[in-house]
N, C-alpha and C positions, 0 to 999 in steps of 0.2 A: 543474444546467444543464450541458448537456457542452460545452464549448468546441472547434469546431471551427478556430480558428484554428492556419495552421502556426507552433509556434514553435520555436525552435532552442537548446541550451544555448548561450552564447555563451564563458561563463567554467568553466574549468576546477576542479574542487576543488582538486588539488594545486596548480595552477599551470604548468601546461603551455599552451603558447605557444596552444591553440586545442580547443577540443569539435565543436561545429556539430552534435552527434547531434540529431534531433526527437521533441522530446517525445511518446512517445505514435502514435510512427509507425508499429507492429506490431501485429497482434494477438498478442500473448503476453500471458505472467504469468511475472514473476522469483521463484522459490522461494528463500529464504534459509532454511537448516536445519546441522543437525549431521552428518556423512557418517556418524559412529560412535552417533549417537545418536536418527535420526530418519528412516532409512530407510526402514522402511513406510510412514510416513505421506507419506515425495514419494511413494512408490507411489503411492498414493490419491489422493493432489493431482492427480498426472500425468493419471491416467484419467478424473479428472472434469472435467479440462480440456481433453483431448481429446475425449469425448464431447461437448463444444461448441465445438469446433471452435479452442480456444482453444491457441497455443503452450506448454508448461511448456518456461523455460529454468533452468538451474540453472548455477553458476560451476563446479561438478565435473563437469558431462557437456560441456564444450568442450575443445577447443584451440587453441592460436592461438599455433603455434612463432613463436618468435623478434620476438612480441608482447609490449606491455608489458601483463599480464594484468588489472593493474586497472583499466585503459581498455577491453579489448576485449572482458573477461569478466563483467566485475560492472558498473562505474559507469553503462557506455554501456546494457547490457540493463536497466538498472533506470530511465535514459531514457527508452526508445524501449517499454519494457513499459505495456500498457493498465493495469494492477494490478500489486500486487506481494503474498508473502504470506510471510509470519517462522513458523518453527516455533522458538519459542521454550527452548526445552528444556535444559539444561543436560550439559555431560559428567561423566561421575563417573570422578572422580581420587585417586588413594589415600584410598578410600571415603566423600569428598565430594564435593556437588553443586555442582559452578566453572560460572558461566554463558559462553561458548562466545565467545571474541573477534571471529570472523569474522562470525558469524551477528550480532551488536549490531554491529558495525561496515556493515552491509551493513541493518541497520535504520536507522540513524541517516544512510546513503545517501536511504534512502527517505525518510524524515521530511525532510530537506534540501532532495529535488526536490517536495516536497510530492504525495508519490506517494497513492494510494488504498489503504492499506494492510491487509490483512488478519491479526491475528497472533494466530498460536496457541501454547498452552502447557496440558502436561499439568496433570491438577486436583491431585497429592499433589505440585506446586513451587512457588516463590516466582519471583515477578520482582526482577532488581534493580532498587533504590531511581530509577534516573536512567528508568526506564521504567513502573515501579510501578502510575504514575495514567492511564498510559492503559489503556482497555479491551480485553480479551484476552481471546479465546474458551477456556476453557478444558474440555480434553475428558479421556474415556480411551478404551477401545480399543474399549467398545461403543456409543459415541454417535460420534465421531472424521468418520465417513463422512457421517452425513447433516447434523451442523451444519457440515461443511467444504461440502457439495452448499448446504445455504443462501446462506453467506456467499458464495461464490464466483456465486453468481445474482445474487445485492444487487450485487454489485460489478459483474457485466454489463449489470444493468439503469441503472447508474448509470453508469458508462463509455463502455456502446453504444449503449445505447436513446436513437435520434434524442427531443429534446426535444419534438416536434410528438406522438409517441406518449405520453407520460407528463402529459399538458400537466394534465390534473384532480389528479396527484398532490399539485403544491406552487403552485398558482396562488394559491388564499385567503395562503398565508404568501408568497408573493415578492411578492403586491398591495401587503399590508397594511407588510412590510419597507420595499418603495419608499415609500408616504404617509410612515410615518414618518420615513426617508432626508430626504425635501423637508422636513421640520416641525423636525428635529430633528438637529443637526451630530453630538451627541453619540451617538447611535444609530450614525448613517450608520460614523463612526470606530471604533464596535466590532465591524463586521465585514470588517475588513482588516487582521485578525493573528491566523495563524493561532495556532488551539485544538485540539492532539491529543486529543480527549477530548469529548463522551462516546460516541458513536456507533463503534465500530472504531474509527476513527482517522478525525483530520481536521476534525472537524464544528465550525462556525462559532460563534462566539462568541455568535450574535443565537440567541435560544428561537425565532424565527419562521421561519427558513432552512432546509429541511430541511437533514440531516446532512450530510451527503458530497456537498453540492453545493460547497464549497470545494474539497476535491478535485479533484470532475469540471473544476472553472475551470482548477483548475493543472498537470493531465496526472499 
């Protein structure tokens, strides 16, 4: 269910005197990736996001002189983005694979604002252990395009698509959720913490919820 209410960061991560960015106020998609290790693939991000009319912003293609750049470049765009999407990927550093600081730091943004997350990782790597158990599309170079073209639609239909249009997709599971909510204190309490996992990311603890209706609640 997409939540169209405005709401506004009010508290800062670090601690800065003030946020006020709106959740969810853009149509974009935050790219988090590798500059030295996953460059083709923003390509391909880019154009698929374009072709639906969808922003790709990225922390490497701005500037914002004499900004404090983790406010103006990442924290706030990964607010105000309708999605976000992680290329996973790791850099290779005297001939090992080190997973990439900024790129998990800019996930763990996402998971934070409890963003709609999309994350991808090549199929011959490992995830680290603190990200492991959520689910991650995992591609290569001849599949990459069209499970990116999938997910990126799931994510639109689940972000934009007014709830009046979808209304037969999850009606039988948000009835049956609600009866049981009224019957059952203990039910009602397991879908109010978030569960990264199993669905992309996101997806509710209750089997009856669809997936990434959690998400769509929290921008």
């Amino acid at each position: 269910m997409v939540d169209t209410r405005i709401r506004k960061n009010e508290k800062c991560v670090i601690g800065l005197p003030a946020c006020d960015y709106v959740f969810s106020s853009t149509r974009s998609c935050f790219i988090a990736y590798g500059f030295s290790t996953s460059g083709l693939e923003r390509d391909v991000l880019k154009n698929i996001l374009k072709e639906r009319g969808i922003e790709p912003v990225e922390a490497g293609g701005m500037i914002e002189p004499a900004k404090f750049a983790f406010c103006t470049k990442i924290c706030s765009k990964i607010i105000v983005a309708q999605f976000c999407i992680v290329i996973a990927n790791h850099d290779r550093v005297a001939g090992s694979d080190v997973a990439n600081a900024n790129v998990n730091i800019e996930y763990g943004l996402m998971l934070g604002h409890n963003k709609y997350v999309i994350p991808f990782q090549r199929d011959d790597q490992s995830l680290p252990f603190n990200v492991a158990g959520l689910d991650t599309i995992k591609y290569n170079q001849s599949n990459f395009t069209s499970l990116a073209t999938g997910a990126i639609e799931q994510a639109m239909l689940v972000r934009l698509t007014p709830k009046s249009t979808r209304f037969g997709d999850d009606f039988v599971g948000t009835l049956a959720h609600w009866m049981l909510a009224r019957l059952s204190p203990l039910h009602f309490g397991c879908c109010h913490e978030p569960v990264y996992s199993p669905s992309y990311v996101g997806a509710t603890a209750c089997p009856l919820i669809p997936s990434n209706d959690r998400n769509a609640l929290n921008g």
